[in-house]
C-alpha positions in Angstrom: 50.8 54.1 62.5 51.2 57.4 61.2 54.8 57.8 63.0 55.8 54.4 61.9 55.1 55.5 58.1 56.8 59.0 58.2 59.6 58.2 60.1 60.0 55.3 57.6 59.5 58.1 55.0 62.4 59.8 56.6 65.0 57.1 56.2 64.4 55.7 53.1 67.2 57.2 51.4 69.1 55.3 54.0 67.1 52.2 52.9 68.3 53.1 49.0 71.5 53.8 49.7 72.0 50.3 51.8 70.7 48.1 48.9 72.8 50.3 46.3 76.2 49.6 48.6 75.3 45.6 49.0 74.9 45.7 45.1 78.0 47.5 44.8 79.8 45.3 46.9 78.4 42.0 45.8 80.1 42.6 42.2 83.0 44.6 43.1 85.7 43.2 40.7 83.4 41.0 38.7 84.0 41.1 35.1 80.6 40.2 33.9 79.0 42.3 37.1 75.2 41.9 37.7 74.7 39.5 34.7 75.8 37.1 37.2 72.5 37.1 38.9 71.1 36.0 35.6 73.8 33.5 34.7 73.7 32.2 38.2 70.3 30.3 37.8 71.1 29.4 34.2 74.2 27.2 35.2 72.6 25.7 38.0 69.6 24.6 36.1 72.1 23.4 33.6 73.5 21.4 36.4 70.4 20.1 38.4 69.0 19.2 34.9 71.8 16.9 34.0 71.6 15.2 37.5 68.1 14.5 38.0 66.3 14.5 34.8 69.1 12.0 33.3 70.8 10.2 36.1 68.2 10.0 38.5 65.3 9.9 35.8 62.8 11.9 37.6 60.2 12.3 34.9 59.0 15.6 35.2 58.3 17.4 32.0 59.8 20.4 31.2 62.3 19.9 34.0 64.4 23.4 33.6 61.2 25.5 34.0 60.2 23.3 36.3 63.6 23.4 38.8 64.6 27.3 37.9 60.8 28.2 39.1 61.6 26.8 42.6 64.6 27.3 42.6 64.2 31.4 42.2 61.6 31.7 44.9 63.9 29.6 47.5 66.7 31.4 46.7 64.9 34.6 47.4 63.5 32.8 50.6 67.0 31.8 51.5 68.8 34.6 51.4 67.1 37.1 52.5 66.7 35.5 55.9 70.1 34.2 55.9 71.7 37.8 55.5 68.6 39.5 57.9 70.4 36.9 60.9 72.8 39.3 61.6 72.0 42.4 60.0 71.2 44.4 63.0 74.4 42.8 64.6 76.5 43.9 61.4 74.9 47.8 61.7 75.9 47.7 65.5 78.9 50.5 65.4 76.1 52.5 63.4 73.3 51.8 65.8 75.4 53.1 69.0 76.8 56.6 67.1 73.0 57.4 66.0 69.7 56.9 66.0 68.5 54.7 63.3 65.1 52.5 63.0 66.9 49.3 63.3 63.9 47.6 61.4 66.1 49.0 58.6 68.9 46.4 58.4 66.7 43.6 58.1 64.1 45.4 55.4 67.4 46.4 53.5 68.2 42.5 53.4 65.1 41.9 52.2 64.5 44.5 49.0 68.0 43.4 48.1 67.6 39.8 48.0 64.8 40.8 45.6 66.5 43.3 43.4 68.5 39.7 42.8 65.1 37.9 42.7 64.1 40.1 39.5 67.2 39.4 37.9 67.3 35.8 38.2 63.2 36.4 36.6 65.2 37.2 33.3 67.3 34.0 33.5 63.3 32.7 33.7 62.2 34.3 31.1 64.8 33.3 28.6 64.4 29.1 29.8 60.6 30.0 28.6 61.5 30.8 25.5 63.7 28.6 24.5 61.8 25.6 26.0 58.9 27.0 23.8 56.7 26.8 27.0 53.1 27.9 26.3 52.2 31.2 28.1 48.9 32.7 28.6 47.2 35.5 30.3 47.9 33.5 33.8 51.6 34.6 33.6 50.2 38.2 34.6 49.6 37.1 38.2 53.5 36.5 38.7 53.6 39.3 41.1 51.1 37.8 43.0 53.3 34.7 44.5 56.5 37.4 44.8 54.2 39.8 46.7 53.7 36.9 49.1 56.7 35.5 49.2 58.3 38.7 50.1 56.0 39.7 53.2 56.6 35.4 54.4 60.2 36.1 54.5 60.1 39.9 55.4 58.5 38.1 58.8 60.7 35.4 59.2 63.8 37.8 58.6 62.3 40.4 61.0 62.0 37.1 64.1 65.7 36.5 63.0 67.5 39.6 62.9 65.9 40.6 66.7 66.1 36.7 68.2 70.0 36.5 67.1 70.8 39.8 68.8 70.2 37.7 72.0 71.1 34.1 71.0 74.1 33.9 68.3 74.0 30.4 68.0 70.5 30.7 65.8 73.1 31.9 63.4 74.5 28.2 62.6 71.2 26.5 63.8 69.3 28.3 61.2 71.8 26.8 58.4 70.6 23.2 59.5 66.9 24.3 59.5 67.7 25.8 56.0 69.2 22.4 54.5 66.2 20.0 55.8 63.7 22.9 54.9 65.1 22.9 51.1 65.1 19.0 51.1 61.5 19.0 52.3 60.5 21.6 49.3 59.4 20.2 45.5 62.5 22.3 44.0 64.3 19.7 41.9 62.1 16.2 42.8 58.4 15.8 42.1 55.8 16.0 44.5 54.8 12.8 44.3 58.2 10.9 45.5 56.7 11.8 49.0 53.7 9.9 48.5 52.4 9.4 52.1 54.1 12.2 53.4 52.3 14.8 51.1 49.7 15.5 53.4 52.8 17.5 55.8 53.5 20.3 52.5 50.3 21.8 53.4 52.4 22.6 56.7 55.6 24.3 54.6 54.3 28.0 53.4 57.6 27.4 50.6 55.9 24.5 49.0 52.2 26.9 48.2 54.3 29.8 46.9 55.8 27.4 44.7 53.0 25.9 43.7 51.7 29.0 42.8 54.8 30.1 40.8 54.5 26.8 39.0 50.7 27.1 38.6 50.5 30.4 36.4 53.9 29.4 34.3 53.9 26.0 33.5 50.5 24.5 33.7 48.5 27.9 33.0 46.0 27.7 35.6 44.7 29.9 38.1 45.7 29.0 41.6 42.5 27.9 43.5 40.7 30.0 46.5 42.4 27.7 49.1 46.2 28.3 47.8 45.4 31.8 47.7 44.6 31.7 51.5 47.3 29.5 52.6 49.5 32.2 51.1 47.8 34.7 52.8 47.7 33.2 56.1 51.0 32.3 56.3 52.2 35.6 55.0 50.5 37.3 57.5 51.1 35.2 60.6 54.7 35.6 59.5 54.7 39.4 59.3 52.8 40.2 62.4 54.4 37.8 64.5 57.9 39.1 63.6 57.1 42.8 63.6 55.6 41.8 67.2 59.0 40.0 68.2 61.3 42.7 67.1 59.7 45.9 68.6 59.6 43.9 71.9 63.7 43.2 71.6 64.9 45.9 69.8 64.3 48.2 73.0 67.8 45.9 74.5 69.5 46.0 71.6 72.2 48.3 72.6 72.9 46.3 75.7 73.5 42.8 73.8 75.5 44.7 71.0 
């Protein structure tokens, strides 16, 4: 443990300096820059608000809060593991050359998708205010569902990242698995149009971090003991079980590179 955390220690200017070039490169001759990670989630809420609220009639109150507060923690959920896929397979011209933790690609993928995450919080926090949504001393446990959210998908990304150095098709299976995993997540429909079906969300870790993200914004409540542990759990079967996965492949890496 102590060698994991100071050779981590040891790279993590390397760590900085990978999220600072995908920042970079993300808005590299855009006009408005960053401030596209806040309008990004505006527009789109604009959008899914007009759809479903009006022509589909899904009675949901305060629909915008209501969408944009899903919709930031999938996003978060979706791209991070999307871009960790082939993050070690991008780095692989680095990884011959020199020694590197390779854990790093993935990680970076990660803490960018939530440097992105925090802006699109600000695109949040402006839909509170003009929605006049009441806001009490619940909206101080916000980190609380990112923290979560963030070790769940650091695991997932970590199982990724090592599995699709072996099997590249995972990298257009995993867009199918994304779609029907979205569909089956409360983002933009209530969780009642699944009526009998309800019963399987307690299976989908996506559904609880919502939930909870909902819980301490909208309906100023205090998520209950059993939310907090399905969090937990999942979180942590998630992080163990892809840390386990990719320090068993990454010793064959550099002979499926």
């Amino acid at each position: 443990m102590k060698n994991t955390i100071s050779v981590f220690l040891k790279y993590r200017y390397l760590l900085y300096n990978l999220i600072s070039r995908d920042i970079k490169v993300k808005y590299r001759r855009s006009i408005l820059g960053i401030i596209w990670s806040i309008l990004n989630p505006l527009l789109m809420m604009l959008v899914m608000t007009a759809v479903f609220s009006r022509v589909f009639k899904f009675n949901i109150p305060n629909f915008p809060v209501y969408y944009l507060s899903g919709s930031i923690i999938w996003g978060f959920f979706s791209e991070s593991t999307s871009t960790s896929l082939s993050s070690v397979l991008g780095a692989s011209s680095l990884i011959k050359k020199v020694y590197i933790p390779k854990y790093i690609f993935p990680l970076e993928k990660v803490f960018f998708s939530f440097v992105n995450l925090l802006f699109s919080i600000i695109a949040l926090i402006f839909i509170l205010i003009v929605t006049k949504t009441p806001v009490t001393f619940t909206i101080l446990l916000f980190p609380i569902p990112l923290i979560y959210v963030f070790i769940f998908s650091l695991g997932i990304s970590m199982f990724l990242a090592a599995a699709t150095v072996y099997f590249r098709d995972i990298i257009h299976l995993y867009t199918v698995i994304l779609t029907a995993w979205m569909y089956f997540t409360p983002i933009f429909y209530p969780v009642s149009i699944l009526e009998n079906w309800q019963w399987l969300l307690n299976f989908n870790p996506l559904y609880h971090y919502i939930a909870y993200f909902r819980d301490i914004l909208m309906y100023n409540t205090v998520p209950s003991v059993a939310t907090n542990l399905y969090c937990i759990g999942y979180a942590l079967v998630s992080v163990v079980i892809g840390l386990a996965v990719f320090k068993k492949l990454q010793r064959n890496f550099i002979l499926y590179l």
